[in-house]
C-alpha positions in Angstrom: -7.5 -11.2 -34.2 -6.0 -11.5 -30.5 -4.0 -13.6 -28.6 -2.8 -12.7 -24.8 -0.3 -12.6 -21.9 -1.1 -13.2 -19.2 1.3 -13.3 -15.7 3.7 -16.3 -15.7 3.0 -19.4 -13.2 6.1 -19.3 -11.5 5.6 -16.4 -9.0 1.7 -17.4 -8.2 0.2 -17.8 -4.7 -2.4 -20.5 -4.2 -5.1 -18.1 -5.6 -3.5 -17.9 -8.9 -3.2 -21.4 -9.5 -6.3 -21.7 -8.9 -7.1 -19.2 -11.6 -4.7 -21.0 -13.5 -6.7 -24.0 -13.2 -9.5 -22.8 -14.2 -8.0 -21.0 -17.6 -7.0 -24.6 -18.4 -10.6 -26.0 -17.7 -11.6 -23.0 -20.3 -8.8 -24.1 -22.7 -10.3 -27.5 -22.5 -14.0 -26.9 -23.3 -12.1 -24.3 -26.2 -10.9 -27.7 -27.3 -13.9 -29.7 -27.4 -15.6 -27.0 -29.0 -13.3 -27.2 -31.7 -13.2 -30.5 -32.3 -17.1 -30.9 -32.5 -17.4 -28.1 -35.0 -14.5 -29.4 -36.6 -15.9 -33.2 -37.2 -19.6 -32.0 -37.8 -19.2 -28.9 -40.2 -15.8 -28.7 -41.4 -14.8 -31.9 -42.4 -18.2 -32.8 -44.8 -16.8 -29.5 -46.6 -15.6 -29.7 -49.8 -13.2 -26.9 -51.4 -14.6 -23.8 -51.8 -16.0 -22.7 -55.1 -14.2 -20.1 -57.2 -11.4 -19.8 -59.7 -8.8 -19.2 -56.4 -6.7 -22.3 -54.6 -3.9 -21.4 -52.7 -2.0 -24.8 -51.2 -2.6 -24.5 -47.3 1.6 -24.5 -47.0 1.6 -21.0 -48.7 -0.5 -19.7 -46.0 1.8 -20.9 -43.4 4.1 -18.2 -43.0 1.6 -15.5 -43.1 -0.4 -16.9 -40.0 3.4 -17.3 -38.7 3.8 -13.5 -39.4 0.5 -12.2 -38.5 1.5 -13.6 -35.2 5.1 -12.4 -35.0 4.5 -8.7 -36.1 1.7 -7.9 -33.8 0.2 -4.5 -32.6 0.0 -4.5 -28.9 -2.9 -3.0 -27.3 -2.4 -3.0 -22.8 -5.0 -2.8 -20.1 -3.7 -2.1 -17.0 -1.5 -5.0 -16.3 -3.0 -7.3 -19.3 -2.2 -7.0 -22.9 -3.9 -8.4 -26.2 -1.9 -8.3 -29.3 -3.6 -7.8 -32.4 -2.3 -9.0 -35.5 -3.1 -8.8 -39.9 -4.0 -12.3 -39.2 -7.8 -11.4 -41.2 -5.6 -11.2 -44.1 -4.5 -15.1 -44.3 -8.2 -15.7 -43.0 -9.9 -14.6 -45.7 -7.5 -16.0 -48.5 -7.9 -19.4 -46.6 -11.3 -19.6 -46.3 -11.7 -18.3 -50.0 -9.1 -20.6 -51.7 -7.6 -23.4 -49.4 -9.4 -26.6 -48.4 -11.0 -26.9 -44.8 -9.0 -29.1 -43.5 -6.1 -27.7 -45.2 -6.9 -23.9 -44.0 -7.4 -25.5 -40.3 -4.2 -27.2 -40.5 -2.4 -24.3 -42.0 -3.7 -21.8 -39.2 -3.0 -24.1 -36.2 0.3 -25.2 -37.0 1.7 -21.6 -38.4 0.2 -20.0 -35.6 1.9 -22.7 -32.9 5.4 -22.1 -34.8 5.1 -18.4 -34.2 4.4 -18.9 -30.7 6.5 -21.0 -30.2 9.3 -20.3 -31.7 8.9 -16.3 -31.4 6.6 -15.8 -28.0 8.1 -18.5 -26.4 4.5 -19.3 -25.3 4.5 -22.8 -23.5 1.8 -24.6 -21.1 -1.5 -22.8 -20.1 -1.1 -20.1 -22.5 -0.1 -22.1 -25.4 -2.9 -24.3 -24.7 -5.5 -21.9 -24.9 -4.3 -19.7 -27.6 -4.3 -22.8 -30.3 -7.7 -24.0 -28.8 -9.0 -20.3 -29.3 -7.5 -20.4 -33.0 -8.6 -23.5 -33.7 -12.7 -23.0 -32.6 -12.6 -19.1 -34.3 -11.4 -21.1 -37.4 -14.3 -23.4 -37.6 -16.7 -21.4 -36.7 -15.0 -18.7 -39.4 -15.6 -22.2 -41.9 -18.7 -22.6 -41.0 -20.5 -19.2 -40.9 -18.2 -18.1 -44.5 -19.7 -21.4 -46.6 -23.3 -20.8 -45.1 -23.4 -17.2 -46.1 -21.4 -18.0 -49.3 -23.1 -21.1 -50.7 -22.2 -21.5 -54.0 -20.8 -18.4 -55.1 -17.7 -17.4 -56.2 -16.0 -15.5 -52.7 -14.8 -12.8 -55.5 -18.3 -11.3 -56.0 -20.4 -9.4 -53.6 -22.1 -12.4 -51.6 -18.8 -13.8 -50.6 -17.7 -10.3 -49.1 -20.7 -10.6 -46.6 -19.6 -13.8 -45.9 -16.1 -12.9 -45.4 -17.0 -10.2 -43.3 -19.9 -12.3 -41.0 -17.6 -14.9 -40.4 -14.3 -12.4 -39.1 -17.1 -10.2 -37.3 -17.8 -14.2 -35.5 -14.9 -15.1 -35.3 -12.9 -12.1 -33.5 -16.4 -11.8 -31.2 -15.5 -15.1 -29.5 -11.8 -14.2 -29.6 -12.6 -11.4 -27.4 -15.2 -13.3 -25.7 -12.3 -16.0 -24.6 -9.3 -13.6 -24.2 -12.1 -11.7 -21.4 -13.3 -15.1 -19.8 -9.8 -16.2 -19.2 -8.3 -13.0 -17.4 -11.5 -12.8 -15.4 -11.2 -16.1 -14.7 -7.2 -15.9 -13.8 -8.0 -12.5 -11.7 -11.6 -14.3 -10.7 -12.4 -10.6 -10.8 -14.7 -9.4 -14.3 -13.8 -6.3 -16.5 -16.4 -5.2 -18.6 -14.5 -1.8 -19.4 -11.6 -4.2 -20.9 -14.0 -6.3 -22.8 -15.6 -2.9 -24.6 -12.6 -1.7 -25.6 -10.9 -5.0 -26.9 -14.4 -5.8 -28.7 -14.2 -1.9 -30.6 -10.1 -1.8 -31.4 -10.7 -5.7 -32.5 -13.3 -3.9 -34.5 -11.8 -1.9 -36.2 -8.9 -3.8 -37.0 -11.2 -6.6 -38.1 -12.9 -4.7 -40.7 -9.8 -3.2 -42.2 -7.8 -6.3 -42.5 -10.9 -8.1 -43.6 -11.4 -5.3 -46.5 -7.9 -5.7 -47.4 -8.1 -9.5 -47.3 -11.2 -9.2 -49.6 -9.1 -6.9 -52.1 -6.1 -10.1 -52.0 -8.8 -12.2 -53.7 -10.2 -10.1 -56.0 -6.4 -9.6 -56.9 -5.0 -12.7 -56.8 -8.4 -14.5 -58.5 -7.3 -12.0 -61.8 -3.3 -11.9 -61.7 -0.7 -13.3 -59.0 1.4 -10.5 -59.6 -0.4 -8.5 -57.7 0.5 -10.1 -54.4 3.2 -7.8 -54.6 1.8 -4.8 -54.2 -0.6 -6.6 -51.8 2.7 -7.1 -49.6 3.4 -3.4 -49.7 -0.2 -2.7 -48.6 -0.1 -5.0 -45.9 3.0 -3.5 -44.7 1.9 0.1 -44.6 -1.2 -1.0 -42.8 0.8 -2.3 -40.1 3.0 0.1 -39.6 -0.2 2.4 -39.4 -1.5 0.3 -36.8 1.7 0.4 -34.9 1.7 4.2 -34.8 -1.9 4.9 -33.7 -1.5 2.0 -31.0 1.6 3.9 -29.9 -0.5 7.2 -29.5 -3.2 5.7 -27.9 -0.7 3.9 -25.5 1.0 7.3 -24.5 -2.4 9.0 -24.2 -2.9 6.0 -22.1 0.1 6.9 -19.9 -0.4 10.0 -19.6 -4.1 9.0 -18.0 -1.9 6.3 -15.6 0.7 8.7 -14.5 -1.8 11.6 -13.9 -3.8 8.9 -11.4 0.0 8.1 -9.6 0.7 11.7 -9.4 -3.1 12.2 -7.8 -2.9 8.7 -5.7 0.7 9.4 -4.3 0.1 13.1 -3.2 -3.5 11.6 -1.5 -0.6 9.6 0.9 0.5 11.9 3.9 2.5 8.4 5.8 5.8 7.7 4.3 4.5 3.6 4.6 1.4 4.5 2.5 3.4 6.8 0.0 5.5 3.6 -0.5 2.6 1.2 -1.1 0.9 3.3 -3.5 4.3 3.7 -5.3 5.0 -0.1 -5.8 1.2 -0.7 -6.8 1.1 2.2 -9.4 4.6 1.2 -10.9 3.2 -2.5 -11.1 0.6 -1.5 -13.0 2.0 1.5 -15.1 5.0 -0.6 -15.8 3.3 -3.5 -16.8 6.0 -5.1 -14.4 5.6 -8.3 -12.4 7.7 -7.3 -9.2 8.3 -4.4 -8.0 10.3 -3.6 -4.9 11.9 -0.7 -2.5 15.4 -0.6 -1.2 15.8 1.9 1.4 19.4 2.6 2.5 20.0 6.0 3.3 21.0 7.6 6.5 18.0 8.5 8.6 16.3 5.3 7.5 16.0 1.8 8.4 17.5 -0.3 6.1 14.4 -2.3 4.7 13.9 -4.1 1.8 10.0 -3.8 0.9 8.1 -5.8 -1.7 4.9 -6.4 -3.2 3.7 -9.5 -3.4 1.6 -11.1 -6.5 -1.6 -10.7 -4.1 -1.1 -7.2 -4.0 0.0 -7.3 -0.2 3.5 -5.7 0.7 6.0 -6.7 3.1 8.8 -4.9 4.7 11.7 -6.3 6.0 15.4 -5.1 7.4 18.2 -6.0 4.4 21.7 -5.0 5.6 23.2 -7.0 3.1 26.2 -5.9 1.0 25.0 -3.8 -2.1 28.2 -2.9 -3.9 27.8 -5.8 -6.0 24.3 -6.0 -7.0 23.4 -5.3 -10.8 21.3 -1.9 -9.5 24.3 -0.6 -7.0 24.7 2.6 -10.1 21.3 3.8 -9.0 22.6 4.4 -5.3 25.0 7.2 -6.9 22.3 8.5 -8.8 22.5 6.5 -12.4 19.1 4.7 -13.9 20.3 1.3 -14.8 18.2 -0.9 -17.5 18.8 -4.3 -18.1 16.7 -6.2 -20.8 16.4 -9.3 -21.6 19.3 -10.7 -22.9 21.1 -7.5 -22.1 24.9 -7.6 -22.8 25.8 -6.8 -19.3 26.9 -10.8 -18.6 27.1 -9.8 -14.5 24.0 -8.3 -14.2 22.3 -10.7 -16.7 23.7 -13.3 -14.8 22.6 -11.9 -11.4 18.7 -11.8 -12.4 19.1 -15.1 -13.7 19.9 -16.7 -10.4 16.9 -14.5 -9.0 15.0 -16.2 -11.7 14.1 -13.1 -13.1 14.5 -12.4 -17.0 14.9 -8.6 -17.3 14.8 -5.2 -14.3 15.2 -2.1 -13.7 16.6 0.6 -11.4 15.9 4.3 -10.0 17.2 6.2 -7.6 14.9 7.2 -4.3 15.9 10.7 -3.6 15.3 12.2 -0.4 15.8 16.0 1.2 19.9 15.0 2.0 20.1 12.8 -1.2 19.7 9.4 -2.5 18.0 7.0 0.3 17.4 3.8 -1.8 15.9 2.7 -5.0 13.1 1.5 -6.9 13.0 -2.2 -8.4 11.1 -3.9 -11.5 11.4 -7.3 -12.6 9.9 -9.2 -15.6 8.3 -7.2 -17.9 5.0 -8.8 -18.4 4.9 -10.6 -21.9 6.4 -13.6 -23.8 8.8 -11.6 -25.8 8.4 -7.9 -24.4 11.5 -6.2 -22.0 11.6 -3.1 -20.6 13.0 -0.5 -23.1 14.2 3.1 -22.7 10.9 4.7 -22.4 9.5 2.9 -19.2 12.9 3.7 -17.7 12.1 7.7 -18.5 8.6 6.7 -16.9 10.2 4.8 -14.1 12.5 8.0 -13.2 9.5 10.0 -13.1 7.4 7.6 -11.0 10.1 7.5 -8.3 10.9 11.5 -8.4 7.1 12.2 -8.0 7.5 9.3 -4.9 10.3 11.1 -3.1 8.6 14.3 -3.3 5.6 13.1 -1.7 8.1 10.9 1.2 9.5 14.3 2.1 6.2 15.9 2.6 5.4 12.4 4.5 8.3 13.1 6.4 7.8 16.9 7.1 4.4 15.7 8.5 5.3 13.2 10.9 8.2 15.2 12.0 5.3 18.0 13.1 3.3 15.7 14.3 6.3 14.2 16.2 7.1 18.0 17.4 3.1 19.0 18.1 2.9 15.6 20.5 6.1 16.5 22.3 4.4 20.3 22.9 1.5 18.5 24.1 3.3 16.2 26.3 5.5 19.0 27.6 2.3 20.9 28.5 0.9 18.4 30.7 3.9 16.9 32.1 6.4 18.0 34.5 9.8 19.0 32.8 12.3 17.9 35.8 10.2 14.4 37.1 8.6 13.7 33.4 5.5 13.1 35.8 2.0 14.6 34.6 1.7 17.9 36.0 -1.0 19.6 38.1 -3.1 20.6 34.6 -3.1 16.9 34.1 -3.3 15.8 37.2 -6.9 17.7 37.5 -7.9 16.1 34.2 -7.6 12.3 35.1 -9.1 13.5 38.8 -12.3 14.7 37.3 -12.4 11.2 34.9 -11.6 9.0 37.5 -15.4 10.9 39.6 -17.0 10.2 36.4 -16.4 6.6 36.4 -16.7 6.4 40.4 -20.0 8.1 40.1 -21.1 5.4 37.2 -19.6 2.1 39.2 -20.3 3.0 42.6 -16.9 2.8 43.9 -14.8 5.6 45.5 -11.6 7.2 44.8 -8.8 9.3 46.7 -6.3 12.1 46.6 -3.4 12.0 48.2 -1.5 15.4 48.7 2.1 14.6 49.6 4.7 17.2 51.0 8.1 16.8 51.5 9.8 17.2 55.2 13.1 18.8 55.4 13.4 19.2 51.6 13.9 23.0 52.0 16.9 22.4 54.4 18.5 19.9 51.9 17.8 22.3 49.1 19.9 25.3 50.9 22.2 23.2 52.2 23.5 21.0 49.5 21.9 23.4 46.1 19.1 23.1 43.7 20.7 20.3 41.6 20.9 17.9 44.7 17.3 19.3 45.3 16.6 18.6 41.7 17.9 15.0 41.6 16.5 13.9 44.9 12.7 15.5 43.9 13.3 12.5 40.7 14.4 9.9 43.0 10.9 10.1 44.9 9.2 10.3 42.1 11.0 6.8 40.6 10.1 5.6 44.5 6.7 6.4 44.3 6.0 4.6 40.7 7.7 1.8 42.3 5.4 1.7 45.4 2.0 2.2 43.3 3.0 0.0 40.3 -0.1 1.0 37.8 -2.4 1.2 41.2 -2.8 5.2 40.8 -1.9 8.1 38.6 1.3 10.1 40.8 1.7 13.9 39.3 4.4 16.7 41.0 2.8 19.9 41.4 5.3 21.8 42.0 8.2 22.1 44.4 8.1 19.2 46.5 4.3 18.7 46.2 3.2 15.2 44.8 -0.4 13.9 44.7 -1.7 10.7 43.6 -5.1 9.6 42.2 -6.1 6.3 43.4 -9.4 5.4 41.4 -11.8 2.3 42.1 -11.4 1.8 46.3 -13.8 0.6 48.4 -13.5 3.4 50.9 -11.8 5.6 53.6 -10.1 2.5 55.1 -8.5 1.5 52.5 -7.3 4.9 50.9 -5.6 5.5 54.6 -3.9 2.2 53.8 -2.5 3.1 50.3 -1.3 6.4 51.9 0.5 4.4 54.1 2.3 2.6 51.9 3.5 5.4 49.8 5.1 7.3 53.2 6.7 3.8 53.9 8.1 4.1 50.6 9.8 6.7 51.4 11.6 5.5 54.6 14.6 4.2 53.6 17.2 6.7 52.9 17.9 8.3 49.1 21.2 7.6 48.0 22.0 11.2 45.6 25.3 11.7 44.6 27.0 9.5 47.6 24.9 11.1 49.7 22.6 9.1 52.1 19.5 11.8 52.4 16.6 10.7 54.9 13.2 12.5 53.5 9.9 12.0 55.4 6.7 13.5 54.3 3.4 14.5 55.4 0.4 12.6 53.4 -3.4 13.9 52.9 -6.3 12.3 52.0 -9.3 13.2 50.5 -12.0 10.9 49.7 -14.9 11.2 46.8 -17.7 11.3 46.9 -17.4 11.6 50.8 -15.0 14.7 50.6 -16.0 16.5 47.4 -17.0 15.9 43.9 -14.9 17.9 41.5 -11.5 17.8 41.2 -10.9 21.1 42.8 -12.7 20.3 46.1 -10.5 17.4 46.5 -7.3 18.9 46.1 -8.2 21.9 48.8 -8.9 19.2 51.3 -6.2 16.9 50.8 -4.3 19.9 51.1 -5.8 20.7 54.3 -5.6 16.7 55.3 -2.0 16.6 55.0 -1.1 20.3 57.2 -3.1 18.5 59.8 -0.6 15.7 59.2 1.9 17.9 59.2 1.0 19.5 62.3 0.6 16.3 64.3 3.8 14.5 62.9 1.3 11.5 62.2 2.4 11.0 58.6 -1.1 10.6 57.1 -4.2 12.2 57.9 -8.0 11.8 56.5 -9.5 14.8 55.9 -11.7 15.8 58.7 -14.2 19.0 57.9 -14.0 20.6 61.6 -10.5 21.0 61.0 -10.8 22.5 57.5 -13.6 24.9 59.3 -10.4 25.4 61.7 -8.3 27.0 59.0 -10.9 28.7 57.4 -11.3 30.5 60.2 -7.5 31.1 60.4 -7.5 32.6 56.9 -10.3 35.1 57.5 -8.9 36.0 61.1 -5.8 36.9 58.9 -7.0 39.2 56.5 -9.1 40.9 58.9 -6.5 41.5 60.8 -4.5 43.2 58.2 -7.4 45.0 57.1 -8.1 46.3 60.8 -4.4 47.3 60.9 -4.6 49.4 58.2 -8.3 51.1 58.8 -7.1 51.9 62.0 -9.5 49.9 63.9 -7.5 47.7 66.0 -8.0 48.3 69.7 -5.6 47.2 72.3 -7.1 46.2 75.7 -4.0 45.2 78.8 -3.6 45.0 82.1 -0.7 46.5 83.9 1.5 44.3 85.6 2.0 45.7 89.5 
């Protein structure tokens, strides 16, 4: 026979009290149930036939003892104790009035938890309605089955056994219906493996019950050795639940281990290590205190919805009941530990027992791990789930380094990559990137219609300032017009140093020539007012360029060559900015080749001089 926990109602969001509203709707029907059965085919019952009557007081403490001395069986974060509680069953039904027997099982049953479980509200409620239906129907299916016959012989085994096998079906039945109504979420795995250890259980204690009437309906004396029986069963019981349960464990932790090392992001390595303990732990909070150097200080905490949040605790921690774990010491406090302090400081947090692990990081300890309120009316934590704890959180920092490591190359990798597009002295993109966002910004112009410009910007009298006054003035005035050129353009263009004192600017989505002119403008007037570099007062002009796509060019390439030949023209004619014009680019074409065939004609040889003499 079961009974189970389920969370306490204290912590629950609006969805759990729903779910708690709807286990007491299911405790309620339990109870109508009960009482229907009860009044139609219990009560007309008269005492069962045989040579056996036990007064239904004597089977008071041994439904009070099946329920104290349980075997607990755990799924994931739920747990269903199973008790001897067949044995009373089948002596009740085989020698104790109905009524009696009903009476008997309630109101030993309530004692134990009560008294022992400490079960009060929504769980009480539904356990007693659960005991009190399986009872009736127990009733009811054993005198069908039985008849007239003496519940020693043969015939009263079957109906011994048919009404247990009934009777722990619709325990399981309930126990299932209520979680998945809690958790609004059905478990069909958990109901299998309740309905075969319930089993099993079932038909042993049901045997052994059987055997307790055959002994007692020849000699009382034998209860006795009954007792030892019983007790030996148990303590079987006990020892194969505590196998499967570290089989179980070993299943749980082998899924952390998998699940944590699956996180690469130190926030994901944390979530996955509060859910995992929550459930491994059986715990109902669970929370991370990070305080080491190289970290925020954050408190982060998952909440009965399975959501986490994270927030910044700088409060004082050389006080707190888990401050031991800082310097490296597991620290386990039960309920109704002996430590008055800490006892006293998870009382006023309104929690009833915890736990505490050190974090460990690559330079040592950088917070700790927290559970609260073993789940359970009379469980704690104990010894073992600290060991487990310990591991759970060594296996976490492990996997924070490695979360670490990563975003420390990722960190380094992005700086390359920004390094490799950017200009070192300015921190403007350089001419790599520069090209890049040219040949977008065509690509969109070519798809909206609109135009775009390049501006090629040089520097007057920079080289003089640079010779005259050294590099570093150089340096810091090349930064001061790049800080006055974001201020002129505001998020208007993209502005790029090419190198030495050779800017450019992309200005994407213009309406034309006119109006790239103007922009060019504005960045030379930007430039106007003197530079103010180490209390020096420098006065910079420059020479602008612009080229204009699709009119000019339509790669990125194209553009640049004649904004470059835009602004030489500018340069030429002092007029600050000049449109690229093709005659003159034919101009310098012509200059260039003149040039190296000149050299070449030098060195062949050719070069034929042709003068006049002077009289």
């Amino acid at each position: 026979m079961a009974a189970t926990d389920a969370p306490p109602e204290r912590t629950a969001p609006r969805a759990l009290r729903s779910g708690s509203g709807r286990v007491w709707t299911l405790a309620g029907v339990l109870a109508v149930l009960a009482s229907v059965t009860f009044a139609m085919w219990v009560v007309p019952l008269a005492p069962p036939p045989g040579n056996l009557h036990l007064p239904w007081p004597v089977l008071l403490p041994l439904f009070a003892g099946a329920e104290i001395y349980v075997v607990d069986l755990q799924f994931r974060r739920d747990a269903h104790s199973f008790s001897l509680s067949e044995i009373p069953l089948v002596l009740g039904l085989a020698g104790t009035s109905p009524v009696g027997f009903l009476a008997a099982r309630i109101l030993g049953a309530g004692a134990a938890l009560v008294l022992h479980r400490h079960q009060r509200g929504m769980k009480l409620v539904f356990n007693l309605s659960s005991f009190a239906l399986e009872t009736c129907l127990a009733i009811a299916v054993f005198r069908a089955v039985l008849g007239s016959t003496d519940p020693s012989q043969p015939q009263g085994w079957v109906a011994a056994f048919a009404a247990m096998l009934v009777s722990d079906l619709l325990g399981a039945i309930s126990i299932t219906a209520a979680i998945a109504l809690y958790e609004w979420r059905l478990d069909r795995r958990m109901f299998r493996e309740v309905v075969l250890a319930g089993g099993v259980a079932m038909g042993t204690n049901t045997s052994l019950g059987l055997v307790a009437v055959i002994l007692l309906t020849s000699d009382v004396r034998a209860a006795g050795l009954l007792l030892v029986l019983a007790v030996v069963l148990f303590v079987g019981y006990r020892g194969y639940t505590s196998l499967t349960q570290g089989y179980a464990r070993l299943e749980l932790l082998y899924g952390f281990t998998r699940a944590v090392g699956r996180s690469v992001q130190p926030e994901a390595v944390l979530r996955t290590v509060l859910l995992q303990a929550r459930d491994l732990l059986r715990a109902e909070e669970v929370e991370i205190r990070i305080t080491g150097a190289g970290w925020d200080p954050l408190l982060i905490r998952l909440l009965p919805d399975g959501e986490t949040t994270a927030v910044v605790d700088e409060a004082s921690t050389a006080e707190s009941w888990w401050a031991p774990a800082l310097d490296g010491e597991a620290v386990l406090v039960p309920r109704g530990s002996r430590v008055e302090e800490a006892r006293r400081q998870l009382a006023a947090a309104m929690h009833k027992d915890g736990m505490a692990v050190p974090l460990r990081g690559e330079r040592g300890i950088i917070g700790v791990v927290l559970a609260f309120d073993r789940l359970g009316d009379v469980s704690t934590f104990g010894g073992e789930d600290l060991k487990l704890f310990e591991t759970l959180a060594n296996h976490a920092s492990v996997s924070l380094e490695n979360g670490r490591l990563v975003d420390r190359l990722q960190e380094e990798v992005a700086e390359r990559e920004h390094q490799a597009l950017h200009d070192a002295l300015t921190g403007l993109p350089n001419r790599r990137l520069f090209g890049t966002c040219v040949a977008s910004a065509i690509a969109g112009a070519e798809a909206s219609g609109r135009s775009i410009a390049v501006l090629l910007m040089d520097l007057n009298r920079f080289k003089e300032i640079n010779d005259t006054l050294g590099h570093h003035i150089g340096d810091q005035l090349l930064c001061e017009v790049g800080g006055r050129l974001r201020s002129a353009l505001a998020d208007r263009g993209t502005i790029a140093r090419l190198g030495g004192d050779e800017f450019a600017v992309l200005l994407p989505d213009l309406g034309g020539e006119d109006e790239a002119v103007a922009m060019a403008a504005t960045v030379l007037r930007s430039l106007e007012a003197p530079f103010s570099v180490r209390e020096l007062s420098l006065v910079v002009g420059a020479s602008v360029g612009v080229a204009v796509a699709p009119a000019h060019g339509d790669d990125a390439a194209a553009l640049l060559q004649r904004a470059d030949v835009a602004m030489y023209s500018a340069k030429e004619s002092q007029t600050g900015v000049e449109l690229y014009a093709s005659e003159r680019d034919q101009h310098s074409r012509r200059r260039l080749r003149l040039a190296a065939d000149l050299g070449q004609a030098l060195e062949d040889g050719s070069v034929v001089v042709h003068y006049q003499p002077q009289a």
